[in-house]
ROMAR-492616 format. One record per residue (C-alpha): x, y, z. Coordinates in steps of 0.2 Angstrom, whole numbers, plus 5000, padded with zeros to 4 digits. Example, Ala and Ser with C-alpha at 12.3 -4.5 7.8 and 13.67 -1.06 7.14 Angstrom:
@x:5062; y:4978; z:5039
@x:5068; y:4995; z:5036
% end
This chain:
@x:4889; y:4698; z:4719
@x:4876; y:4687; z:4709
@x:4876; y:4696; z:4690
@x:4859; y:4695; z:4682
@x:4856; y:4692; z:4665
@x:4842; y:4684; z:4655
@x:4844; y:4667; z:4648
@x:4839; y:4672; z:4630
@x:4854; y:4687; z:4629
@x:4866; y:4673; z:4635
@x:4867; y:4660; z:4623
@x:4884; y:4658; z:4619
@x:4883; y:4655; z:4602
@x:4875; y:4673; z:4600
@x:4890; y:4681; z:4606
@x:4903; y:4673; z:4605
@x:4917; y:4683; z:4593
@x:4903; y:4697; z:4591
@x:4914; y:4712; z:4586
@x:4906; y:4726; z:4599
@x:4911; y:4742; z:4601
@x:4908; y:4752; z:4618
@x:4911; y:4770; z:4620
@x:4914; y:4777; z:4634
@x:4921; y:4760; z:4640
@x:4931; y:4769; z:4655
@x:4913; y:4775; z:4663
@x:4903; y:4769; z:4677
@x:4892; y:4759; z:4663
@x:4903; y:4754; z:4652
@x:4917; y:4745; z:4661
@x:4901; y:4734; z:4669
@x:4895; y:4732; z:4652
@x:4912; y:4724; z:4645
@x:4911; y:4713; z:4661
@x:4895; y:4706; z:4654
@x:4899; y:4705; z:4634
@x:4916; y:4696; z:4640
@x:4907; y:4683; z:4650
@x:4899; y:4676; z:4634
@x:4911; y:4678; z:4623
@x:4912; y:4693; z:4614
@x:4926; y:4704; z:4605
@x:4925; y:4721; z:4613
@x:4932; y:4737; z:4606
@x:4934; y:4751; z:4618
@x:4934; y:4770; z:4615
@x:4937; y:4783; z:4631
@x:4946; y:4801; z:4630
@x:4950; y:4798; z:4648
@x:4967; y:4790; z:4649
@x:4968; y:4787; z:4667
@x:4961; y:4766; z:4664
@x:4945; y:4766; z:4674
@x:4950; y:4758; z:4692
@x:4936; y:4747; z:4690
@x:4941; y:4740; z:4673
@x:4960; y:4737; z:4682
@x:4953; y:4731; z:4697
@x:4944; y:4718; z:4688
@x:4959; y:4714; z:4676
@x:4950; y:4715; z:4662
@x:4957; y:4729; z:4650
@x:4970; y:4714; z:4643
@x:4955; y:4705; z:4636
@x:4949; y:4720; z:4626
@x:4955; y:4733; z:4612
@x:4956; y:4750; z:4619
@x:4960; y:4766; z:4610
@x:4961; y:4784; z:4618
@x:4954; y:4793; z:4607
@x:4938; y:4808; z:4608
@x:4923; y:4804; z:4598
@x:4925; y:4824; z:4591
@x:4943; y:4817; z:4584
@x:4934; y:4811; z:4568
@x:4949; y:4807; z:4559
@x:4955; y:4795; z:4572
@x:4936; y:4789; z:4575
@x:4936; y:4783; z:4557
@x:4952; y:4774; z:4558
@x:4946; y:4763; z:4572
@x:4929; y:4758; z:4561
@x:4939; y:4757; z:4546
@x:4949; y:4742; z:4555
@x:4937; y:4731; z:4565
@x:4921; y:4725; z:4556
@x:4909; y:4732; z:4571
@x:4893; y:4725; z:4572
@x:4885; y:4729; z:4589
@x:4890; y:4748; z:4594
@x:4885; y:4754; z:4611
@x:4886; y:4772; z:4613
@x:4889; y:4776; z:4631
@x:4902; y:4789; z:4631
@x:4896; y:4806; z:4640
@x:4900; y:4821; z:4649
@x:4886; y:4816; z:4664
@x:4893; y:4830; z:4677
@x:4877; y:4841; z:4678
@x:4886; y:4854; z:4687
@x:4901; y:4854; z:4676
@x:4887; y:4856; z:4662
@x:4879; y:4871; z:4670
@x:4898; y:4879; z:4672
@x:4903; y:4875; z:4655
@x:4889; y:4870; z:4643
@x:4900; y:4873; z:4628
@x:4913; y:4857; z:4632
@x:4896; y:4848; z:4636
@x:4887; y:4851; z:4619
@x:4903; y:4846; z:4612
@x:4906; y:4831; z:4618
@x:4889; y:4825; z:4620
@x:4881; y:4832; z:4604
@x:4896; y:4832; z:4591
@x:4903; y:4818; z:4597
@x:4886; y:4809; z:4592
@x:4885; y:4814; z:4575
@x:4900; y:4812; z:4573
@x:4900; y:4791; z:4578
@x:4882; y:4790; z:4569
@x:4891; y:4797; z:4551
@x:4903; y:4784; z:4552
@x:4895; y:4772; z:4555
@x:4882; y:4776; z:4541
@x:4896; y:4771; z:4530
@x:4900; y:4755; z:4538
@x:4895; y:4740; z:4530
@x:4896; y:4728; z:4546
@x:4886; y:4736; z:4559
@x:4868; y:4726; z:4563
@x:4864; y:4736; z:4578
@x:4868; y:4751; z:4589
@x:4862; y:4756; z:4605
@x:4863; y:4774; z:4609
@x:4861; y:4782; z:4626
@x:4852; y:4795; z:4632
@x:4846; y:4800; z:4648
@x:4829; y:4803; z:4658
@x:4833; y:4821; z:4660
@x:4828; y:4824; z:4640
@x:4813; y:4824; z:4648
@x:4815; y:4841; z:4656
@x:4802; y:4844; z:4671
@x:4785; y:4837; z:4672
@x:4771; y:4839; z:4685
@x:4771; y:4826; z:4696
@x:4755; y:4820; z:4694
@x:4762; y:4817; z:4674
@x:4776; y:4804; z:4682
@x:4783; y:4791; z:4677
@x:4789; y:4797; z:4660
@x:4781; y:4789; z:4644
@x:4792; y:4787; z:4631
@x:4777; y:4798; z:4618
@x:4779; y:4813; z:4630
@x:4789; y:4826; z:4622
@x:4806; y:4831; z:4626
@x:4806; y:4852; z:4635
@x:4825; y:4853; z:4644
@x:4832; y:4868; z:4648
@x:4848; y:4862; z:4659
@x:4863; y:4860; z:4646
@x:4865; y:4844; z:4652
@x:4850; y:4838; z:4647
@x:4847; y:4848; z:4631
@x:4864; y:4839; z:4625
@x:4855; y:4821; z:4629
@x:4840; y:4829; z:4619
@x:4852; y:4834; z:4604
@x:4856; y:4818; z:4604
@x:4841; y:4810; z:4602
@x:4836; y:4820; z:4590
@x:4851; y:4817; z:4579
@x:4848; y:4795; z:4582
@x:4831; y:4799; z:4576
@x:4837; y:4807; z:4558
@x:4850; y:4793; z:4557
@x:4838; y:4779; z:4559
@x:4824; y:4788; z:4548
@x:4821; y:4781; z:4531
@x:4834; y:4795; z:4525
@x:4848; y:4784; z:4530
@x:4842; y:4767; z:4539
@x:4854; y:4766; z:4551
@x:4848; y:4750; z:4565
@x:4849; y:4764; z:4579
@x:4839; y:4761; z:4597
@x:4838; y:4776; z:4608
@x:4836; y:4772; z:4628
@x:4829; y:4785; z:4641
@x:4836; y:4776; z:4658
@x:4833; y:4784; z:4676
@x:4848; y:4787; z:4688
@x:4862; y:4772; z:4686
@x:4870; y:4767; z:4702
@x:4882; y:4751; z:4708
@x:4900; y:4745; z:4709
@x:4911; y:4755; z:4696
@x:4904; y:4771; z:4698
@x:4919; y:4782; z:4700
@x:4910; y:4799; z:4698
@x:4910; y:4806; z:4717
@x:4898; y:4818; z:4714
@x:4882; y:4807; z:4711
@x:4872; y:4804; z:4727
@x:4875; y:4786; z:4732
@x:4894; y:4788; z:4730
@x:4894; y:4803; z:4739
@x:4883; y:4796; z:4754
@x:4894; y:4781; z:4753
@x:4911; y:4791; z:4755
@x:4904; y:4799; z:4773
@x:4900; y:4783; z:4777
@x:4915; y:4776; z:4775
@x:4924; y:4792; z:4786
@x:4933; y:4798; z:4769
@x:4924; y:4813; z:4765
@x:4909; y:4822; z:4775
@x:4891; y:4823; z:4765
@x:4888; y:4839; z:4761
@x:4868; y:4840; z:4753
@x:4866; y:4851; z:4736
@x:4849; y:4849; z:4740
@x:4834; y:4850; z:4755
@x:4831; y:4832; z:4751
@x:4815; y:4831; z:4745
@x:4818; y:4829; z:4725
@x:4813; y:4813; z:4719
@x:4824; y:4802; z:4709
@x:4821; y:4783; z:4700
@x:4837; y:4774; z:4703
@x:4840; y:4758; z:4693
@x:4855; y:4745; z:4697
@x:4869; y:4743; z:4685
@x:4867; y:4725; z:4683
@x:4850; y:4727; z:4677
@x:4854; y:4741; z:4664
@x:4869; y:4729; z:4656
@x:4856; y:4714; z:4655
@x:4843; y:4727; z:4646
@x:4859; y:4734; z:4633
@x:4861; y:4715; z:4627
@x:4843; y:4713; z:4626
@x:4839; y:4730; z:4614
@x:4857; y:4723; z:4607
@x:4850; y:4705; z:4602
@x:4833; y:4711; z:4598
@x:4837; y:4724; z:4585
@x:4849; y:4714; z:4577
@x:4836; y:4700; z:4573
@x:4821; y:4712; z:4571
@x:4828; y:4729; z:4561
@x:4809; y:4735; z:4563
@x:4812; y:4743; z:4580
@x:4826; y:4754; z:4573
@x:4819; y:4771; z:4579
@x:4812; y:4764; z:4595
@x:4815; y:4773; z:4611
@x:4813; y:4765; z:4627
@x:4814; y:4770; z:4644
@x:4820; y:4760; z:4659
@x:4817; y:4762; z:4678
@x:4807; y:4757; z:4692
@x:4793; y:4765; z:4691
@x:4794; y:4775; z:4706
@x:4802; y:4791; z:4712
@x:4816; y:4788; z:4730
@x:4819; y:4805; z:4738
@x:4837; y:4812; z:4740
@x:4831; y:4807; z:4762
@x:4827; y:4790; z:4757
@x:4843; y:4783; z:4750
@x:4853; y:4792; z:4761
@x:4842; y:4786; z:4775
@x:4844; y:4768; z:4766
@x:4861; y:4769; z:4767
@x:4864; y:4774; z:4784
@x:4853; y:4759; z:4789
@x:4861; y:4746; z:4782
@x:4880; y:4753; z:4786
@x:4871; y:4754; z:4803
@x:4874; y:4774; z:4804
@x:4858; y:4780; z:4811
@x:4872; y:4796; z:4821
@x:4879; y:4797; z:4802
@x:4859; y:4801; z:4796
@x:4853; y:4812; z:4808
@x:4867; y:4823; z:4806
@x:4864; y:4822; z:4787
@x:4845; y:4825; z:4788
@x:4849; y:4842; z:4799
@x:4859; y:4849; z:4784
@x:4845; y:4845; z:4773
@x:4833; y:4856; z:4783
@x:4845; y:4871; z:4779
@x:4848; y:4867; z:4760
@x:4837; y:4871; z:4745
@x:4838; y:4864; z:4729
@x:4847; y:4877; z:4713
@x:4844; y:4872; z:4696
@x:4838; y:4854; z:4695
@x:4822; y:4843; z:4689
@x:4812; y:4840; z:4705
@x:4807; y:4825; z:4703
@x:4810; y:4812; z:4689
@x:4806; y:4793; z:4690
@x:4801; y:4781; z:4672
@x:4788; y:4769; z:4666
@x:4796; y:4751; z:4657
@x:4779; y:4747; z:4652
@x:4784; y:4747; z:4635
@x:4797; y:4735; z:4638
@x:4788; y:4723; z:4647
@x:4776; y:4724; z:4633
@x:4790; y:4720; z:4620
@x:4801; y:4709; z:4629
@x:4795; y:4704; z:4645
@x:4808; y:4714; z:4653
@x:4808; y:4720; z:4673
@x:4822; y:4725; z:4683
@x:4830; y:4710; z:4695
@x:4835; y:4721; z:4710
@x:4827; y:4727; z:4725
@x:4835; y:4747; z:4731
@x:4840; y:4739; z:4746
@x:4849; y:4722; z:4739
@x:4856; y:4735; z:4724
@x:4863; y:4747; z:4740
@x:4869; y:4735; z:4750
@x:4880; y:4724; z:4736
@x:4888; y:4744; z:4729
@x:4893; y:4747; z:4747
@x:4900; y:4731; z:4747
@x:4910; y:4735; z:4735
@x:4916; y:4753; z:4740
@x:4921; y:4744; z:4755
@x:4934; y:4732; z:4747
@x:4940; y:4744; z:4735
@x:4945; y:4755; z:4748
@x:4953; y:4743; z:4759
@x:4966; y:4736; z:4745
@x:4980; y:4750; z:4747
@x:4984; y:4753; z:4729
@x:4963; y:4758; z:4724
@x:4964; y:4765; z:4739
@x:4977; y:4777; z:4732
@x:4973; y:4780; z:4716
@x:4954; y:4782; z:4720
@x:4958; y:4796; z:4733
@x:4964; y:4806; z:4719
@x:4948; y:4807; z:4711
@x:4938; y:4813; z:4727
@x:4936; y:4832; z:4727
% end
């Protein structure tokens, strides 16, 4: 797999013995992100309230190379232990609860991680003499629904969720843009991305996972959907270059504290599409047609329509644009379903985590 990341995020000499810490390191995102930081040299310290090590941070051997602490970010006491020892000066605030149907069944475990867990990190680190720049993660869904003619989302619409899931990302926001306010000048940078997908995703649920597990004859595809809601979908290897290029840029240039900036493609993939994407490059075309059928009697409960993001405002600023094509981004994460599955001890420990 060819890993993506600009020149000017690279040099060696930026990095190298950063002290950065990740939360949410065990995640989809943030194991990726360690894999890139460590490439150029950096001192990562990891925070996760999941104790199972993420498979994809095992399989890669790289929790050995990084300080990891099980801890929650609503455990202030033990949060500010952590700070008090390393001398952070890049923080990258990933760490989530991102089921949006767990959200829906329990919004009160969701606001707390999510929205206390925030505040919480944000406090401590105002008293932190160290930190130079922190990256804080939010989601599209802050957005709420817009008409589709109002798509892709501009980063000076307002926020109107309703979901839990995404009134917690909106909490969050909100609480970023206090902290970076003249009140109390914390270097904050808030990001709006669309749907993350690639290797490393452990969280069955999401769409492309799921697709990929019928696929691979582990578990049938059921759709929670008819197929038609429209979804921006942007490949892990671009996001990670992106989060070292906010990283660097706010480090050198404290005027963008307070900046948001969404991330995407620009354009909306239906639920059909991907599945139909994937199922053409598996060479699957029975798997799709009996996929598309369930679609036809399925109807969508409590979900966004349709959501997809505008990075004009980082092209503008940075010159950024995303490196991967859908298909190439498909084809290398089922790639890497595919070997995972097919070493026996993944194999075992990923079954587990398949509902």
């Amino acid at each position: 797999m060819r890993m993506i990341i600009s020149k000017k995020y690279t040099n060696k000499n930026f990095w190298k013995n950063k002290s950065i810490l990740i939360t949410g390191v065990n995640g989809f995102i943030g194991c990726n992100l360690v894999n890139h930081f460590l490439s150029v040299g950096a001192n990562i310290i990891g925070i996760s309230n999941n104790n199972n090590k993420n498979i994809a941070l095992k399989y890669n051997n790289t929790l050995s190379r990084i300080k990891y602490y099980n801890i929650s970010l609503i455990d202030k006491f033990k949060l500010k232990e952590i700070i008090s020892k390393n001398k952070i000066e890049f923080c990258y605030h990933l760490a989530a609860q991102v089921d949006v149907t767990l959200a829906r069944h329990d919004p009160f475990e969701t606001f707390e991680s999510n929205i206390r867990g925030t505040y919480n990190l944000l406090e401590l680190l105002r008293n932190s003499k160290s930190i130079k720049s922190i990256v804080v993660a939010s989601s599209d869904k802050a957005y709420g629904e817009y008409p589709f003619a109002k798509l892709p989302y501009k980063e000076n619409y307002d926020l109107r969720p309703i979901y839990p899931y995404d009134v917690s990302k909106a909490c969050g926001d909100l609480i970023s843009k206090c902290y970076s306010s003249k009140i109390y000048g914390l270097p904050i940078i808030t990001t709006r991305f669309s749907n993350i997908y690639g290797p490393g995703q452990l969280n069955f649920s999401a769409l492309i996972p799921d697709c990929i597990l019928a696929i691979l004859n582990i578990k049938k595809f059921i759709p929670r959907s008819n197929g038609k809601n429209k979804r921006d979908y942007l490949f892990v290897d671009d996001v990670c270059d992106l989060y070292l290029c906010l990283g660097y840029n706010l480090y050198k240039d404290r005027s963008l504290s307070g900046e948001v900036f969404n991330a995407g493609t620009g354009k909306g993939y239906s639920v059909n599409e991907i599945v139909k994407t994937l199922c053409k490059i598996s060479n699957n075309k029975k798997l799709y047609e009996n996929i598309k059928n369930k679609f036809q009697n399925s109807r969508t409960i409590g979900e966004i329509k349709n959501q997809f993001m505008s990075y004009s405002k980082l092209k503008k600023y940075f010159g950024w644009t995303p490196s991967y094509k859908m298909n190439e981004g498909l084809d290398i994460t089922l790639n890497w379903y595919r070997k995972i599955f097919e070493n026996n001890t993944t194999n075992k420990e990923l079954r587990k985590l398949i509902k």
